[in-house]
C-alpha positions in Angstrom: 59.8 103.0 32.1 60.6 104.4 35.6 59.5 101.0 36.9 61.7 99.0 34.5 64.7 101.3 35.6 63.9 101.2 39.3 63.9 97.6 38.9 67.0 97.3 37.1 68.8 99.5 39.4 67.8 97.5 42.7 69.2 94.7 40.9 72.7 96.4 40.2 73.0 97.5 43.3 71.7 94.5 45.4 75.1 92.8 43.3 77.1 95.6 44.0 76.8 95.0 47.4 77.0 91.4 47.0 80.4 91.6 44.9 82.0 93.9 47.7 80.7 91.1 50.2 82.5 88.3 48.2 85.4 90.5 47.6 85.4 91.5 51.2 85.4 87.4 52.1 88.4 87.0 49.8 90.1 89.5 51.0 90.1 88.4 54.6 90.9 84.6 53.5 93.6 84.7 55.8 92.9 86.9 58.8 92.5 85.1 62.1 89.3 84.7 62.9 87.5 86.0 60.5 83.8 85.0 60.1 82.4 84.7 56.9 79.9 87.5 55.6 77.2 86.7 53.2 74.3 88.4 51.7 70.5 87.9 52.4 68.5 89.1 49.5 64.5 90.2 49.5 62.5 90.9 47.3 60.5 94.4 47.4 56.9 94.8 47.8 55.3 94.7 44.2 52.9 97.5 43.0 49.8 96.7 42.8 47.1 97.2 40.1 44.1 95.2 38.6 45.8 92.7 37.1 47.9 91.7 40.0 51.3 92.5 41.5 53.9 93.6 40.0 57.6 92.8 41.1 59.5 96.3 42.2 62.9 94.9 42.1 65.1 93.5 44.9 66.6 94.9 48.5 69.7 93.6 50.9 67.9 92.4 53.7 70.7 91.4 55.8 74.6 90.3 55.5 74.9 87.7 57.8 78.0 86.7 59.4 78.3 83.1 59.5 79.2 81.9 63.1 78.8 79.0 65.1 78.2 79.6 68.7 78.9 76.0 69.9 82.4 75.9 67.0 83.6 78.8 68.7 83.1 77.9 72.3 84.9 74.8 71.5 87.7 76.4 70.0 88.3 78.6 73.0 88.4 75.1 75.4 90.6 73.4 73.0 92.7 76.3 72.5 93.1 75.9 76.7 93.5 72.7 76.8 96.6 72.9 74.1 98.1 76.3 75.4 98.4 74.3 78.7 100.1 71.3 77.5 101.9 73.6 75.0 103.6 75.6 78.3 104.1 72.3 80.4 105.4 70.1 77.9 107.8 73.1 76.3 109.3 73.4 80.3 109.3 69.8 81.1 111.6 68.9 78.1 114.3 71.6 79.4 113.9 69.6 83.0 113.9 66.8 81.4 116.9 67.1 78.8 118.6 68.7 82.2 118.6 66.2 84.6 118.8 63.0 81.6 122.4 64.7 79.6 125.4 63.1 80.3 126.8 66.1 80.6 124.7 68.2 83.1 123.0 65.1 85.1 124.5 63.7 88.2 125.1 60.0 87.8 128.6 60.5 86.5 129.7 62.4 88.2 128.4 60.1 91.2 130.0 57.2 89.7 133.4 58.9 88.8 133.5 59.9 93.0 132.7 56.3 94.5 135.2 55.2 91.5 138.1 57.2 92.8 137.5 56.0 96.2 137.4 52.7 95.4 140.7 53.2 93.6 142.1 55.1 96.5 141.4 52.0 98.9 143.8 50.1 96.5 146.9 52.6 97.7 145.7 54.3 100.9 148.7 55.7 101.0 149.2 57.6 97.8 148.5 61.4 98.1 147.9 61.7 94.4 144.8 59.2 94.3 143.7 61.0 97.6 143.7 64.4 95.0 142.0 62.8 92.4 139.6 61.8 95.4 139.0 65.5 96.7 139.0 66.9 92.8 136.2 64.1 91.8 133.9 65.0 95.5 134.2 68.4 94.4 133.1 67.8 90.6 129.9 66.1 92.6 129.2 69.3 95.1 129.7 71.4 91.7 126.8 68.9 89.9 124.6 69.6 92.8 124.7 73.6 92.8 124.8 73.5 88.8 122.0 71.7 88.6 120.3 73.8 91.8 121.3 77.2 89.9 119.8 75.6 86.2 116.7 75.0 88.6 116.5 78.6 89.5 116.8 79.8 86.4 114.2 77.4 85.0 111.6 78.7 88.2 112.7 82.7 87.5 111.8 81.9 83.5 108.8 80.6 84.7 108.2 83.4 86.9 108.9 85.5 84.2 106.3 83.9 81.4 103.7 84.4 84.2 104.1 88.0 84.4 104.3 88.6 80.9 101.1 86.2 80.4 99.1 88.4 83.0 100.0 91.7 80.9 98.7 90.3 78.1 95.9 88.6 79.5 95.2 92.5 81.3 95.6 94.0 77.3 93.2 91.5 75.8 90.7 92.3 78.5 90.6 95.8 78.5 90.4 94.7 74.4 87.0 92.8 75.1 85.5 95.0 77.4 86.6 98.0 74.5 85.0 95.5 71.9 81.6 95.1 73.9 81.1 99.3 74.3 81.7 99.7 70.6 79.2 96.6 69.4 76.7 98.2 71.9 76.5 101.4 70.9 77.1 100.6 66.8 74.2 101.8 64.8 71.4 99.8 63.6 72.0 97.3 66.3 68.4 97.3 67.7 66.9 97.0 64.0 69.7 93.9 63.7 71.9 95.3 61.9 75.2 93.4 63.5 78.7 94.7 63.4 80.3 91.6 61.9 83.7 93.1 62.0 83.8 94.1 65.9 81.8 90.1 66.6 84.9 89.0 64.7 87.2 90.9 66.6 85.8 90.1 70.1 85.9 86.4 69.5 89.3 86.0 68.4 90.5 88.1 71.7 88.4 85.6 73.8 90.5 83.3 71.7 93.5 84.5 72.3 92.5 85.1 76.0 91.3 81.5 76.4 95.1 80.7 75.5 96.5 81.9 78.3 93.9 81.0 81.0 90.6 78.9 81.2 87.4 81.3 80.7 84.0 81.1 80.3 81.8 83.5 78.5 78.3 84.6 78.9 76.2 86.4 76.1 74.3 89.4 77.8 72.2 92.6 76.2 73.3 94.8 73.9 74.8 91.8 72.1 77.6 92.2 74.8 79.8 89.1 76.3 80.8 88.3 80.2 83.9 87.1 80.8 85.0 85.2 83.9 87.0 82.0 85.7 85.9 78.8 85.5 85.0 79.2 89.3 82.6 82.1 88.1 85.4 85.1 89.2 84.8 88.1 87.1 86.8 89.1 84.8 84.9 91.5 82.2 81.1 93.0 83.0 80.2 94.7 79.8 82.6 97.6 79.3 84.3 96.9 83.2 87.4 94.8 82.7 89.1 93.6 86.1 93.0 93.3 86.3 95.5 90.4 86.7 98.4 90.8 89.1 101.2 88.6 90.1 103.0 89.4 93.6 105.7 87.6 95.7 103.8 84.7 97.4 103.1 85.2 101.0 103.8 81.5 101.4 106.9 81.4 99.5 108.9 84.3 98.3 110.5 82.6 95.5 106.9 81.9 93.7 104.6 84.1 92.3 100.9 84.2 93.6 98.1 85.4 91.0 95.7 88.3 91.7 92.6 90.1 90.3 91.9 93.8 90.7 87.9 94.9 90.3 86.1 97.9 91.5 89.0 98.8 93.8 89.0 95.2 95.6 92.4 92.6 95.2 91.9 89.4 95.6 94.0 86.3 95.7 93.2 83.7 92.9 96.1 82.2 92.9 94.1 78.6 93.3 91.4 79.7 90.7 94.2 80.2 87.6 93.9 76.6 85.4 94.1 75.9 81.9 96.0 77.8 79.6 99.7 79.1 79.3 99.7 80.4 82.8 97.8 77.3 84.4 100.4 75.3 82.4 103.2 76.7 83.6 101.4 77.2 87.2 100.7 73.1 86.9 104.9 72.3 85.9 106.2 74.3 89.4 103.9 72.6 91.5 104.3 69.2 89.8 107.6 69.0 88.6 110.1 72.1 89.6 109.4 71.8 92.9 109.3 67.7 93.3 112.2 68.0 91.5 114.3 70.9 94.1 113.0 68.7 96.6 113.9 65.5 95.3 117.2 66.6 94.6 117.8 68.1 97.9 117.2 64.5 99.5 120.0 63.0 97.5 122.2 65.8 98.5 121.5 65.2 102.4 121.5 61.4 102.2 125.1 61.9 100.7 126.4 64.3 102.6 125.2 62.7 106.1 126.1 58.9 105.3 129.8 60.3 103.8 129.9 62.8 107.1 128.9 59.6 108.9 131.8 57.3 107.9 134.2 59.8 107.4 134.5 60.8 111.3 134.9 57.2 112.5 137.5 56.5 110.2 141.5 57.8 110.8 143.5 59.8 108.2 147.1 59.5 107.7 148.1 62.0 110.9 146.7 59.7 113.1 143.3 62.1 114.0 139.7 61.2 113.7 138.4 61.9 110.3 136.2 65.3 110.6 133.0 65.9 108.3 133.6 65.4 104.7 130.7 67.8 103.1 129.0 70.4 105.1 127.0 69.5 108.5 123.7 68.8 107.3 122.3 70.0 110.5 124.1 73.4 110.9 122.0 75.8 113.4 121.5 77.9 110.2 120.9 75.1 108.0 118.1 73.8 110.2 116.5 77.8 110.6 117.0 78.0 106.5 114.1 74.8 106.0 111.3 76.9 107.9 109.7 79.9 105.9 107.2 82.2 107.8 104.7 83.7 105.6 104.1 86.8 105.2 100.6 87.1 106.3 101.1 86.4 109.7 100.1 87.9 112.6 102.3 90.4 114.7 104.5 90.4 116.7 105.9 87.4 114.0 108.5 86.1 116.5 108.2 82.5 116.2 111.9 80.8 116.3 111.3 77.2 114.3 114.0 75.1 112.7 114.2 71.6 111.1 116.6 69.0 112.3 117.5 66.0 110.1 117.1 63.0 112.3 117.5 60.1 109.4 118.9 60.9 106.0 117.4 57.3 105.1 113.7 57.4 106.3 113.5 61.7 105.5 110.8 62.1 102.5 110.9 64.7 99.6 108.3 66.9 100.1 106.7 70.1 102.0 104.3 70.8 104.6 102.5 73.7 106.3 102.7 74.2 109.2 99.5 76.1 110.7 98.0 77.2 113.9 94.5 77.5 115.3 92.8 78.4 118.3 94.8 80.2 121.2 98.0 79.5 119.0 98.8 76.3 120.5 97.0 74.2 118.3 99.0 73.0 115.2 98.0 71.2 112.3 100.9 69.6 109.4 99.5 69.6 106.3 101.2 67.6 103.3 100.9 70.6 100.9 101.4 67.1 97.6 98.3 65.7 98.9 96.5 68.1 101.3 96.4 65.6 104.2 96.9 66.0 107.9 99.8 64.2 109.1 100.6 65.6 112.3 98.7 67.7 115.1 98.4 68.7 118.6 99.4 71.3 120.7 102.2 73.1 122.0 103.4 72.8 126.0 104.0 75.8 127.9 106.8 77.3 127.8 106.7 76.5 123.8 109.8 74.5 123.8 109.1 71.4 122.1 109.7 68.9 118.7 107.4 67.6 116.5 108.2 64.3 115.7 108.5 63.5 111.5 110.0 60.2 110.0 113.5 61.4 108.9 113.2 65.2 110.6 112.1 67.2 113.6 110.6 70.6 113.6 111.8 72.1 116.9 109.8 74.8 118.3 112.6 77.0 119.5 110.6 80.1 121.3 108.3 82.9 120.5 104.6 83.4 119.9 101.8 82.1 117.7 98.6 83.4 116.4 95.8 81.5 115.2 95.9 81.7 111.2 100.1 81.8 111.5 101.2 79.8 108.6 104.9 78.3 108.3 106.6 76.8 105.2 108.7 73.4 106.1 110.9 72.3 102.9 113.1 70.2 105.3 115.4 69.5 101.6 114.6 72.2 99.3 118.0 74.2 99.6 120.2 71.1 100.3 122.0 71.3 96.6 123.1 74.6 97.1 124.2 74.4 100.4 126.4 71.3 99.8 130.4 71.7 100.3 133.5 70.5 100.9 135.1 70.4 104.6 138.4 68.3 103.7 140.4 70.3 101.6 143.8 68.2 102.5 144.8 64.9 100.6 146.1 64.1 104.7 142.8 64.3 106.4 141.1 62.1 104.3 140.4 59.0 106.4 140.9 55.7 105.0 141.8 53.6 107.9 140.3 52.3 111.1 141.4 54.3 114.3 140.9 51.1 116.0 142.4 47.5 115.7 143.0 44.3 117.5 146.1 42.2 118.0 146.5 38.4 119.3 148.6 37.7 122.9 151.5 36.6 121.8 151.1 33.4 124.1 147.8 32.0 122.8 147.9 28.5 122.2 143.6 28.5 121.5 142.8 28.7 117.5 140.5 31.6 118.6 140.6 34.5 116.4 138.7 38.0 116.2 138.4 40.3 113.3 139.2 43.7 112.3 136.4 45.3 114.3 133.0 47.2 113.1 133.5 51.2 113.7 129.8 52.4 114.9 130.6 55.8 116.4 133.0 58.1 117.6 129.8 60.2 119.3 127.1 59.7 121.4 124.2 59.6 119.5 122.5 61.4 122.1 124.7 63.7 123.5 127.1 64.0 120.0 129.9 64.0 122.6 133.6 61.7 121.9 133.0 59.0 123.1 135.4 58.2 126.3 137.7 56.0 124.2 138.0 59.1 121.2 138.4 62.0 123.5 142.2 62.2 123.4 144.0 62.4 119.7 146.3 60.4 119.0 145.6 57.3 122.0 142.9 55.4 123.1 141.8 57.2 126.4 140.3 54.3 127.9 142.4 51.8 126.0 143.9 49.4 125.7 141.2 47.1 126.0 142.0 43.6 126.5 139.6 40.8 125.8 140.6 37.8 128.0 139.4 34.1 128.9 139.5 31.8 131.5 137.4 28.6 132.7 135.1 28.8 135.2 136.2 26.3 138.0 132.2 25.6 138.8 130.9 24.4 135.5 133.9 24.1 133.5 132.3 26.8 130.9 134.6 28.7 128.9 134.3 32.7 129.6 135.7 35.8 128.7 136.0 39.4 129.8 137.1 42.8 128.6 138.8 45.4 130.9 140.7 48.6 130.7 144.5 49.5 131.0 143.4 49.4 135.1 143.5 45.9 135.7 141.9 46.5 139.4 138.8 48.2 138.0 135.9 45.9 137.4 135.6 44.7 133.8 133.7 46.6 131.0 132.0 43.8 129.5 131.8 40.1 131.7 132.4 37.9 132.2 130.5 36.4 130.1 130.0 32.6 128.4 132.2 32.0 125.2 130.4 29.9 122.7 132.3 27.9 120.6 131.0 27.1 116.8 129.3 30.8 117.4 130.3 34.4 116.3 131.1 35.9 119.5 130.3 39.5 119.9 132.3 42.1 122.1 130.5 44.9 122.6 127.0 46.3 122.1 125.4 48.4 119.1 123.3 50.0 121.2 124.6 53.3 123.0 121.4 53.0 125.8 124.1 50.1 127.3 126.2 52.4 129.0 130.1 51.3 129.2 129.2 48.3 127.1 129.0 50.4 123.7 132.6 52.1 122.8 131.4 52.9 119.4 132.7 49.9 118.1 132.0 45.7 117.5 134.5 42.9 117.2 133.7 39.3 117.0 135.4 35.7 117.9 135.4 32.6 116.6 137.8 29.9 117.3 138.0 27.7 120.4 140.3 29.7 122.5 142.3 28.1 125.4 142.6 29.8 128.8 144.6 32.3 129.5 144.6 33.6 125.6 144.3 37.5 124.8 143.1 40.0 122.7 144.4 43.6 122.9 141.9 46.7 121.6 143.6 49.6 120.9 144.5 52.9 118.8 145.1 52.0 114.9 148.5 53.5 115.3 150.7 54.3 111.9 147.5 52.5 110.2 148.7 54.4 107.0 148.2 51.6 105.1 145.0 50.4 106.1 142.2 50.9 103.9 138.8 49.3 105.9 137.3 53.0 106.0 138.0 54.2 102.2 136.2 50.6 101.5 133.1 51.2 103.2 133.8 54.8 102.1 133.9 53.3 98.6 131.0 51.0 99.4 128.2 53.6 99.8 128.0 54.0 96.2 125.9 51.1 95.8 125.1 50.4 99.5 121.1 51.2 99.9 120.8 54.8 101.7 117.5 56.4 100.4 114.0 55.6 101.0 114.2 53.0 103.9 117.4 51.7 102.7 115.6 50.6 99.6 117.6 52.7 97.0 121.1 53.7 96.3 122.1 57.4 95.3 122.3 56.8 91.6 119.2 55.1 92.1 117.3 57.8 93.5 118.7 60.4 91.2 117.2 57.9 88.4 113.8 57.6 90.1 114.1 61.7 90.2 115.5 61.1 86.0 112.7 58.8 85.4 109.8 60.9 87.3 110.5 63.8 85.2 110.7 61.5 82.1 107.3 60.0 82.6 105.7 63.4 82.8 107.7 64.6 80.2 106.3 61.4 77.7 102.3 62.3 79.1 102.9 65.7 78.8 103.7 65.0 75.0 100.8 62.6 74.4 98.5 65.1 76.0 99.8 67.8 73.9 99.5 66.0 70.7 96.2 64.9 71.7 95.1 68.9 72.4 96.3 69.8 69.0 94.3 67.2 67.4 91.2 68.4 68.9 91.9 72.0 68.5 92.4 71.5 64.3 89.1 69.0 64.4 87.2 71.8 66.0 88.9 74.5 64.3 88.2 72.6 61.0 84.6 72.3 62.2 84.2 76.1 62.5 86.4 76.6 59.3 83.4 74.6 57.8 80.9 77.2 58.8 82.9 79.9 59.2 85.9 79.9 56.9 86.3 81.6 53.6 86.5 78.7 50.8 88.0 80.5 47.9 86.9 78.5 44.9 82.9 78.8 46.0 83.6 82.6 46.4 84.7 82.7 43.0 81.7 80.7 41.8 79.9 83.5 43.8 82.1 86.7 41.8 80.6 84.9 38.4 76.9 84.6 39.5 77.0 88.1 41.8 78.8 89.7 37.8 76.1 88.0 35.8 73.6 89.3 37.9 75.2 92.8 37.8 75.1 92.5 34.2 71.7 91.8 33.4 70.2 94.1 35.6 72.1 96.6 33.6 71.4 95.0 30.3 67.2 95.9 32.2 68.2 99.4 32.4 69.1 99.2 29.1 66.5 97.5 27.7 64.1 100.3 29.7 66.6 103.2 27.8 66.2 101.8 24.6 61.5 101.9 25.3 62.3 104.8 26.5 64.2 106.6 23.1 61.4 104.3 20.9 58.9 106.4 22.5 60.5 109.6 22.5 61.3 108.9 19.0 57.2 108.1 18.1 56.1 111.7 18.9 58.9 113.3 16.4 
């Protein structure tokens, strides 16, 4: 009898066990990453006698957690891939949305300006289009610095999300290497007795971990797990964890830079954090935040120098040389602001750099680094987009020197430099936000030519000669007046009269140009006049000495002898409206990128950048959630809970149960037979 019970009872409580495993499975349907549990019966050794064995019931063996090694690693690198995209497509839609709206972009606000100086050009005079031009330039240098500050706020968000991904990437380690102590020292673990809830619990903190940044993990003894980067950095050794930092970065101090604390060392890993949340939104400042600062920047400069450009050879209504329209791009501190020193260098840290703008037109949107070797003389310029060297050499002594850039110069003002110095050049980065307004009166905007040219009253030629081509009012080289611009209000050198005459050797028709000093020799001549040509007075190039005044006119005609032309001062031109056109004009004239692109134009290769990374962002995204619910449907497969075959499971584990106590029974009932027999 005592073998029948013994039997019976191994039975009910083999199911026992087996119902609280299926009831546990059940239970945990829903609870992220749960592994499956399920129950490995065996039976016990039989007695044996003559006639054979015979059975001694059943045991639990095992309860085996049902986990995929391979499912889950590929879980943790789709759930990288997607918390990646998920973090650089969320931020590229808010650039993107930003820069595209109507509302918030730039282009109207672009086309509303050139619009109200191409209305203005139509009545020169009127004060009240000249206010709707001054309202409409400001609404542009407001767009700029919106859309600079929106920037800002979109890099501090960032900035934020990084620190609050490193705390809880720090928790979740500290979680892991917790995790790892308690499944090593959990009992029964050396006769294989697992601790399914603690394996569960580990993995989906590696899961969660893998979210944020890309891992890999390494089984080790005691059943315990090392985590590190993908480059092999450490980041939990059994029960050690290490810990994330983020700092102002030495190179720039409006980023972040990453580091990792272990055993009492920091390093910088800042280049080693991809993948994930944090390399996502690592990935979106260096691809498109700060292309985008940069980009924007250029278009700011290219405005505000070709504006500044034909605003101060034009003449506004008091008879004065127009002045700078927006701020001077190349303002001492401007050009000291574009040079960052970082914050690593040597002592004594004294070296005096600053970038000049040399051609708005040619001038790339970008940033380089600017690094010294050697004695500190040797520099290298390093294209931080692509990593290449696109200028060295070495610097004369004293240090005094430019080097040379299409569109800038970085001049080496003074000081010293160590090998291993470092600087940051963003020749455009703050140009949004330091864009302004210098005319703040309707009077000072000039609209007219300060020059124009009259016919001798006695000409009997049909020669004629146009309106003129303003160049300059400064030297390019010095950025003195010019002599004919240094007085306000009159020519200083003027008038200058163009004037022909026949040679009496070969009969040739020639002219010449001289001064109000009709004894001085001429300024430009004599020279041949060639009929059926344009005639050109004056040269575009300032290396020509007396014969470049800043200015071009040309001839055509067949003049007689003896005919004039008088140059002089635009006086009372307050109806002339040549500058506001070519004003006007530079709203489609071609200004960026070699003279290849227009401002709108450029704003909508900056629009259309953003947009394209924006569209492969999305496609990469979806793609990353695909595979992460194929491969978490694969690992569902082994190690989900399937409800309905549980419940097949609860009927079998019950009728089990049930008939090993209907066994018991059965050995109850012998058992009172027999008690009964002796009575």
């Amino acid at each position: 009898m005592a073998g029948l019970i013994g039997v019976g009872l191994s039975g009910i409580l083999g199911h026992q066990s087996a119902l609280n495993t299926t009831g546990n499975n059940i239970t945990n349907a829903n609870t992220p990453g749960y592994s499956r549990q399920e129950v490995t019966f065996e039976t016990q050794p039989g007695q044996r006698t003559g006639a054979g064995s015979i059975g001694s019931g059943v045991k639990i063996s095992d309860i085996r957690r049902l986990a995929n090694e391979y499912l889950v690693q590929q879980v943790r690198e789709d759930s990288t891939l997607t918390g990646e995209q998920q973090a650089l497509n969320s931020e590229l839609s808010r650039l993107d949305n930003l820069l595209g709206g109507e509302t918030t972009g730039l282009n109207g606000a672009l086309n509303n300006f050139f619009a109200s100086l191409q209305n203005a050009a139509e009545d020169p005079a009127s004060l009240p289009q000249r206010q709707l031009v001054l309202s409409e330039a400001q609404q542009v240098v407001n767009r700029f610095q919106a859309l600079n500050q929106e920037f800002i706020q979109q890099r501090e968000s960032i900035k934020t999300q990084m620190q609050q991904g490193v705390k809880d990437a720090n928790t979740l380690m500290t979680d892991i290497a917790n995790l790892n102590l308690a499944i090593s020292e959990s009992p029964g673990l050396a006769q294989g007795r697992m601790p399914n809830e603690l394996l569960d619990q580990r993995d989906e903190k590696l899961r969660q971990l893998s979210e944020l940044v890309n891992i890999r993990v390494t089984e080790t003894e005691g059943s315990q797990v090392n985590v590190s980067l993908a480059n092999g950095q450490s980041l939990v050794v059994g029960d050690q964890a290490a810990q994330f930092g983020s700092r102002e970065s030495p190179e720039d101090p409006t980023r972040l830079s990453f580091t990792l604390t272990s055993s009492g060392r920091t390093l910088n890993i800042d280049e080693q954090i991809t993948g994930g949340k944090l390399g996502g939104l690592k990935r979106f400042d260096n691809e498109a935040l700060k292309p985008a600062f940069n980009e924007l920047g250029r278009i700011a400069i290219a405005l505000a120098d070709t504006m500044n450009h034909q605003h101060e050879i034009g003449m506004d209504l008091e008879g004065d040389l127009g002045g700078l329209f927006f701020n001077d791009i190349n303002d001492p501190a401007t050009q000291r602001s574009r040079v960052v020193a970082n914050a690593d260098n040597q002592l004594p840290k004294d070296g005096q750099l600053a970038v000049e703008i040399t051609d708005s037109s040619k001038l790339p949107a970008g940033a380089w680094t600017l690094q010294f070797s050697g004695d500190g003389r040797s520099f290298e310029l390093i294209d931080k987009a692509t990593g290449d060297i696109v200028n060295q050499g070495r610097l004369p002594d004293p240090v005094q020197s430019e080097i040379s850039m299409p569109g800038f110069n970085i001049r080496v003002e003074g000081g010293s430099f160590n090998a291993g110095d470092k600087y940051l050049i963003q020749p455009s980065r703050n140009a949004a936000e330091a864009i302004g307004m210098q005319v703040n009166r309707e009077e000072d905007l000039a609209f007219a030519s300060p020059v124009r040219a009259t016919s001798g009253e006695g000409n009997k030629g049909t020669a004629q000669i146009d309106q003129g081509t303003m160049l300059n009012v400064r030297n390019p080289y010095t950025g003195s007046l010019l002599p004919g611009f240094k007085t306000s209000g009159e020519m200083a050198n003027g008038p200058l009269t163009i004037s022909f005459h026949e040679d009496p050797n070969t009969g040739k028709m020639m002219y010449e140009v001289k001064g109000p000093d009709d004894t001085a020799p001429p300024i430009v001549g004599p020279e041949e006049y060639k009929e059926g040509q344009i005639n050109t007075v004056f040269s575009d190039e300032p290396a020509e000495g007396d014969e470049y005044q800043g200015f071009q006119f040309k001839l055509t005609g067949k003049p007689a002898a003896g005919d004039t032309f008088e140059i002089g001062l635009n006086s009372n031109g307050v109806s002339d409206n040549r500058n506001a056109e070519l004003l006007a004009g530079l709203g489609t004239a071609n200004t960026l990128n070699g003279k290849s692109q227009s401002f709108t134009e450029g704003y909508a290769g900056l629009v259309e950048d953003v947009g394209v990374k924006t569209r492969q962002s999305q496609f990469s995204l979806e793609a990353g959630e695909t595979l992460l619910k194929q491969s978490s449907a694969q690992r569902e497969s082994v190690s989900g809970v399937n409800l309905d075959e549980e419940a097949g499971k609860l009927i079998q584990y019950q009728a089990g149960y049930n008939a090993s106590a209907q066994v018991i029974s059965v050995a109850q009932d012998l058992f009172n037979t027999l008690l009964q027999t002796f009575r």
